[in-house]
C-alpha positions as CSV (number, residue, x, y, z in Angstrom):
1,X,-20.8,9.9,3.3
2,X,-18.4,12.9,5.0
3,X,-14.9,13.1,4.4
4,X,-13.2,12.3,7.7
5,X,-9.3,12.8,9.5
6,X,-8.2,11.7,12.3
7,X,-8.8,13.0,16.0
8,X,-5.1,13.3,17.1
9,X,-1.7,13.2,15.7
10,X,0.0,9.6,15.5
11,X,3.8,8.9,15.5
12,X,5.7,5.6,14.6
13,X,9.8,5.5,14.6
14,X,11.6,2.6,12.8
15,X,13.9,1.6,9.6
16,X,13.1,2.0,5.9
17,X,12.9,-1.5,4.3
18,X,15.1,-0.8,1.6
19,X,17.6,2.2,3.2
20,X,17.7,0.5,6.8
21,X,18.2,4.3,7.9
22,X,16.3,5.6,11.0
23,X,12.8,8.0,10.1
24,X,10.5,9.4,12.7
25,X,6.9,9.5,11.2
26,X,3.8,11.8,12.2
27,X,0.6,11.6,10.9
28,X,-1.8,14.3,11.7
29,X,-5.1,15.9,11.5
30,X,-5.9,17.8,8.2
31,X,-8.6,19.8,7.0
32,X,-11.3,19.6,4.2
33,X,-9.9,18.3,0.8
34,X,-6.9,18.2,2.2
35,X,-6.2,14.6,0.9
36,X,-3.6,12.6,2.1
37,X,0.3,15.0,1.3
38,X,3.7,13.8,2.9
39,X,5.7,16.5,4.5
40,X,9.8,15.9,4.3
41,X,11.0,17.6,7.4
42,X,14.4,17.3,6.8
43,X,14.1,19.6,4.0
44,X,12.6,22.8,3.3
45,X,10.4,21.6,0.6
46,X,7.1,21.4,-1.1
47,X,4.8,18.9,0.5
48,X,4.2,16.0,-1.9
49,X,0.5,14.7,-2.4
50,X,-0.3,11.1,-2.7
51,X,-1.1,11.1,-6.2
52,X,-0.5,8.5,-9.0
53,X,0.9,11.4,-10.9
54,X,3.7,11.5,-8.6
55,X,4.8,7.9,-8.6
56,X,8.4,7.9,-10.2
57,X,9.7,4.4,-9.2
58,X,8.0,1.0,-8.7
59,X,11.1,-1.1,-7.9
60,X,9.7,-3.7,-5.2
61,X,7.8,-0.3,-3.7
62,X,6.0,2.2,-4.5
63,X,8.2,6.2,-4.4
64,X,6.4,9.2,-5.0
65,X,8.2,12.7,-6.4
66,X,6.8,16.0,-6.6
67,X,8.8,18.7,-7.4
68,X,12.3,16.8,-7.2
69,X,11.4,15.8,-3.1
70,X,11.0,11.9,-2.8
71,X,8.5,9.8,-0.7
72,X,9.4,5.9,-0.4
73,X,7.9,2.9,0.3
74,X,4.6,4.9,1.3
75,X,2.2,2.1,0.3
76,X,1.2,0.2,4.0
77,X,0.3,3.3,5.6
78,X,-1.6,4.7,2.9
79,X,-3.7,1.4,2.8
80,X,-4.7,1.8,6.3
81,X,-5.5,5.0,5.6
82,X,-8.0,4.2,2.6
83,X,-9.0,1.1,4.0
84,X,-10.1,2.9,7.2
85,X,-11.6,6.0,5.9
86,X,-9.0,8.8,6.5
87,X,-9.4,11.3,3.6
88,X,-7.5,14.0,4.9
89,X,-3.8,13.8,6.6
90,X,-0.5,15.4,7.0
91,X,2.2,12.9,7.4
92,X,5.4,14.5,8.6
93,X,8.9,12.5,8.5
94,X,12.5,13.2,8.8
95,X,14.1,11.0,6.3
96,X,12.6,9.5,2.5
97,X,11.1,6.5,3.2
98,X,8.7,5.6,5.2
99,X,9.4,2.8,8.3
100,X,8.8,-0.9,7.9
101,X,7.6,-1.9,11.4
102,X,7.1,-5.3,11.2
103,X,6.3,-5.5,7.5
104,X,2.4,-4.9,7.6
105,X,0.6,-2.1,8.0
106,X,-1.4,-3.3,11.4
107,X,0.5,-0.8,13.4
108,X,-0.9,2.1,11.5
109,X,-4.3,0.3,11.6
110,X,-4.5,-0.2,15.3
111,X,-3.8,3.2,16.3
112,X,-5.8,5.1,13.5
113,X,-8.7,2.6,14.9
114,X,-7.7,3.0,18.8
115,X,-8.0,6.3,18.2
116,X,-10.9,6.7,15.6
117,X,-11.9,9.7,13.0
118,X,-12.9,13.2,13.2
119,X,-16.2,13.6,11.1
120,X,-15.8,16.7,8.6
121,X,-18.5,19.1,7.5
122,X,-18.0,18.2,3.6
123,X,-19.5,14.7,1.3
124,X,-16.8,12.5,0.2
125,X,-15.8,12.3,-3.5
126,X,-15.4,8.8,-5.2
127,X,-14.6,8.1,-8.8
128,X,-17.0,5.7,-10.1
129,X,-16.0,2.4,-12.9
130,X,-18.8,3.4,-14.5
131,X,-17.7,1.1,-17.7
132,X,-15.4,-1.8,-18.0
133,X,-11.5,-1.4,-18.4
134,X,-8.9,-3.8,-18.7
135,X,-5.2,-3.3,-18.3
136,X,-2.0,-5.8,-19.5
137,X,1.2,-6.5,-19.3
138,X,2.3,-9.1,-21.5
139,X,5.3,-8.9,-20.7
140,X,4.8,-9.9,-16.7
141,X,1.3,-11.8,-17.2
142,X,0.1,-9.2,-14.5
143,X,-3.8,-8.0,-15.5
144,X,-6.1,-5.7,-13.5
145,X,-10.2,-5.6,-14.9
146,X,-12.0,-2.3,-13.4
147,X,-15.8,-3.1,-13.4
148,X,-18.9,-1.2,-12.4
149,X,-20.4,-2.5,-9.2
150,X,-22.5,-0.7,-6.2
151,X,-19.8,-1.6,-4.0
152,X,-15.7,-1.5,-3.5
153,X,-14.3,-4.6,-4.0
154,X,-11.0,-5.7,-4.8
155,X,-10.3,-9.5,-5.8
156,X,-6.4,-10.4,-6.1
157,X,-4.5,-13.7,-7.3
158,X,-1.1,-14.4,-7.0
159,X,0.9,-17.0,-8.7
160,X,4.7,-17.0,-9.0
161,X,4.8,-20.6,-10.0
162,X,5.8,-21.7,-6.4
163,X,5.6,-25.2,-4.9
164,X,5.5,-23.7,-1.0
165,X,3.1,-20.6,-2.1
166,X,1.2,-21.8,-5.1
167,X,-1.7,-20.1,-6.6
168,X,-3.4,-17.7,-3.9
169,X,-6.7,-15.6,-3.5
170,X,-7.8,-12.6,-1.1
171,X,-10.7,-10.4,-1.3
172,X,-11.4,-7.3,0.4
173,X,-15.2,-5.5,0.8
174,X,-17.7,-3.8,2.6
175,X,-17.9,-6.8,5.1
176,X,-13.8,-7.7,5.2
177,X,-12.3,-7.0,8.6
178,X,-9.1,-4.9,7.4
179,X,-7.9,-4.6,10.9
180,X,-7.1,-8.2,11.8
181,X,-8.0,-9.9,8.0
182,X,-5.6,-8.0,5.9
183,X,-3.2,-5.1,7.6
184,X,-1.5,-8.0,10.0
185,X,0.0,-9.3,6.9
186,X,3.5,-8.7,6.3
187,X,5.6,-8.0,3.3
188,X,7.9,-10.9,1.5
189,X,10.7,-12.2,-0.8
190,X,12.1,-15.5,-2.6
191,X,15.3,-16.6,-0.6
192,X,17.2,-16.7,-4.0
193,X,16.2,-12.8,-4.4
194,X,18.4,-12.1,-1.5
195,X,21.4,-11.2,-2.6
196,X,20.4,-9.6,-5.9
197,X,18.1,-7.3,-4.0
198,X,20.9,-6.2,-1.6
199,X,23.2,-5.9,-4.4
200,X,20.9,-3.4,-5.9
201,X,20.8,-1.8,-2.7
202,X,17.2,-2.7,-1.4
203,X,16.2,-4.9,1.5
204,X,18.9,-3.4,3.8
205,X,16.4,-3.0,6.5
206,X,14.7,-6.4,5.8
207,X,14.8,-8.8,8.3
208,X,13.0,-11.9,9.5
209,X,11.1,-9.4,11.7
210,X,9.3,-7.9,9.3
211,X,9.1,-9.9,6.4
212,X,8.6,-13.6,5.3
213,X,11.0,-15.3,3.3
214,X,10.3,-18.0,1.3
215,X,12.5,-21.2,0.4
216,X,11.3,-22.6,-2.5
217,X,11.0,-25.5,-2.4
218,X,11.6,-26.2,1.1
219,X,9.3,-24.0,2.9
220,X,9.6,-20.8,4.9
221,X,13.1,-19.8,5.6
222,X,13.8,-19.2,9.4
223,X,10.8,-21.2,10.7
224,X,8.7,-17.6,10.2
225,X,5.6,-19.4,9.2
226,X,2.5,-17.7,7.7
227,X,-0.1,-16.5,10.1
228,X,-2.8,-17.5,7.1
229,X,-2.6,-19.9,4.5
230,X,-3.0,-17.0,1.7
231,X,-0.8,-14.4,3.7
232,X,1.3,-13.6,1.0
233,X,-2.3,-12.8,-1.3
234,X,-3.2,-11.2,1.7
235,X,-0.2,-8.3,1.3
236,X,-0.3,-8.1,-2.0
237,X,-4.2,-7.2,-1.3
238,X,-2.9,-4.7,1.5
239,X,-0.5,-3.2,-1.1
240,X,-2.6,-2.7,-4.1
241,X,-5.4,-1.2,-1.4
242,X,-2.9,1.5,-0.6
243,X,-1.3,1.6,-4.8
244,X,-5.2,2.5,-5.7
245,X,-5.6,5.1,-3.3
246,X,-3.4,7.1,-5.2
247,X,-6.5,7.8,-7.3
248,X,-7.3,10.7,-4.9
249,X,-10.5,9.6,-3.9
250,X,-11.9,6.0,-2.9
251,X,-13.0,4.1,-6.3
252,X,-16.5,2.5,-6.2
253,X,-16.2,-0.8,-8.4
254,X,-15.2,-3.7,-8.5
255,X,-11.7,-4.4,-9.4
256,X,-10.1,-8.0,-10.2
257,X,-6.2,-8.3,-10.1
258,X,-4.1,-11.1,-11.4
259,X,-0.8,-10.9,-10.5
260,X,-0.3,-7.2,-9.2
261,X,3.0,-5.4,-8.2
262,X,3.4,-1.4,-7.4
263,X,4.4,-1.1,-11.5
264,X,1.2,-2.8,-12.7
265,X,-1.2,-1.3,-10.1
266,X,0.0,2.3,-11.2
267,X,0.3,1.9,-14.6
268,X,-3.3,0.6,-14.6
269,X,-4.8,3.0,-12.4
270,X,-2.9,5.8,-14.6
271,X,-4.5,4.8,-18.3
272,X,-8.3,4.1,-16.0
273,X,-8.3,7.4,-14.7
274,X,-7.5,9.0,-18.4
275,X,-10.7,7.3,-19.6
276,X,-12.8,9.0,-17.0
C-alpha cells in the first residue's frame, strides 16, 4: 500500500483540556517520509515528531518533548490520523496542547474524510508482531499482549470496578467504521476525581461539553448520557489507536489491551519496539 497525506490544509480552534488556554491548530500536507511532526508556532523551535521516544509525561494524556519544546494532549488527532491513513503531516499550533473540541476526535475525522488523501509515489512501512510479547504492570493490573496476525486489530477491556460502567469491550479492524464507531466517542472522568484533578491543575478546560462524567454509583453526572453502551471502551480504544501510532509506522498484529492508559500504552510499545 502507498504512503498517503492529506489534499489540503485543515484548521480547528478551541481550549486545551487540561490548560483551558486558547490554540489555533493546522494540519497540513507533508511529503514522503515525512511522518506525522508538530510545529510550535509560538516559538522558534525544532519541530517535534510523533515518536514514542518523545513521550515525557502520561498524566491523564499523552505530552511529547523533543529538544525541551512540549506537545500536549496530542493523542485524538493522531488516532484519526492512523486510523484513517495519513502517514505524512505537519501540524502547526500556537500554544502546547492541542484543543479538546468536544472530547472525541470525530472533528478531525470528519474533515480528514470530507476532504480525503493525497496518494504518494512511495510503499508504506509497517512493523510487523512477528512473535508474541507481553507487557505488565502489577502495580495498575493494566496488560497489553502484541500477537502476530495478517491483519491490525486492537481488542480493549476496561474495568475500574464501577457499578454505572462495569466491565467493557471495543474492537477496532479492517471492517470497524472509525468514523462514526469509535472517533464520536468522547473523553471522561469519575465525579470524585474532580477536584483532585483541578487541584493538580488538569481538567481546567473540561466541561460537560466535551467530556462525560461519571457518578458512581448514581449514573452520569449532568444527564450527559453515553451515546453507546461501551462508550467509555470506545475512547479508550480511540486513545490507545492514536498512543500506538507513536511507533512511526502502522503495526500489523493483533494487539489485546486490558486496562490501558497513555502510561501503559507507551511503556509497552517502548520495550516491543526494542525486541524488534
Amino acid at each position: 500500500m502507498k504512503q498517503h497525506t492529506l489534499r489540503q490544509s485543515l484548521s480547528f480552534s478551541g481550549v486545551g483540556v487540561h490548560s483551558g488556554k486558547p490554540v489555533n491548530l493546522r494540519i497540513s500536507p507533508a511529503p514522503i517520509d515525512f511522518g506525522i511532526r508538530f510545529n510550535r508556532t509560538d516559538l522558534q523551535a525544532e519541530v517535534v515528531p510523533a515518536r514514542v521516544d518523545c513521550v515525557a509525561r502520561t498524566r491523564r494524556a499523552t505530552a511529547l518533548s523533543y529538544k525541551g519544546v512540549k506537545v500536549l494532549t496530542p493523542e485524538h488527532l493522531l488516532s484519526a490520523l492512523s486510523a484513517l491513513g495519513v502517514d505524512n503531516a505537519l501540524i502547526d499550533l500556537d500554544a502546547a496542547e492541542l484543543p479538546i473540541l468536544d472530547g472525541s476526535a470525530r472533528p478531525y475525522a470528519e474533515a480528514i474524510r470530507a476532504d480525503g488523501l493525497a496518494e504518494q509515489d512511495a510503499e508504506r512501512a509497517y512493523l510487523v508482531i512477528e512473535k508474541p510479547f507481553v507487557y505488565e504492570d502489577r502495580r495498575s493490573g493494566s496488560r497489553l499482549v502484541f500477537e502476530p496476525a495478517d491483519e491490525t486489530r486492537i481488542e480493549v477491556t476496561i474495568d475500574f470496578n464501577s457499578q454505572v460502567v462495569g466491565v467493557q469491550q471495543a474492537v477496532f479492524d479492517a471492517s470497524t467504521d472509525y468514523l462514526h464507531e469509535i472517533a464520536p466517542c468522547r473523553t471522561f472522568c469519575f465525579l470524585h476525581e474532580v477536584k483532585l484533578l483541578l487541584k493538580l491543575g488538569l481538567i481546567r478546560g473540561g466541561s460537560l461539553d466535551n467530556a462525560l462524567v461519571v457518578d458512581e454509583p448514581r449514573g452520569y453526572y449532568g444527564g450527559k448520557e453515553p451515546m453507546f453502551d461501551n462508550e467509555l471502551a470506545r475512547h479508550k480504544l480511540l486513545d490507545l489507536i492514536g498512543d500506538l501510532s507513536l511507533a512511526g509506522h502502522p503495526i500489523r498484529g493483533k494487539i489485546t489491551a486490558y486496562k490501558p492508559g497513555h502510561k501503559v500504552n507507551a511503556q509497552a510499545l517502548k520495550k516491543w519496539i526494542e525486541t524488534l
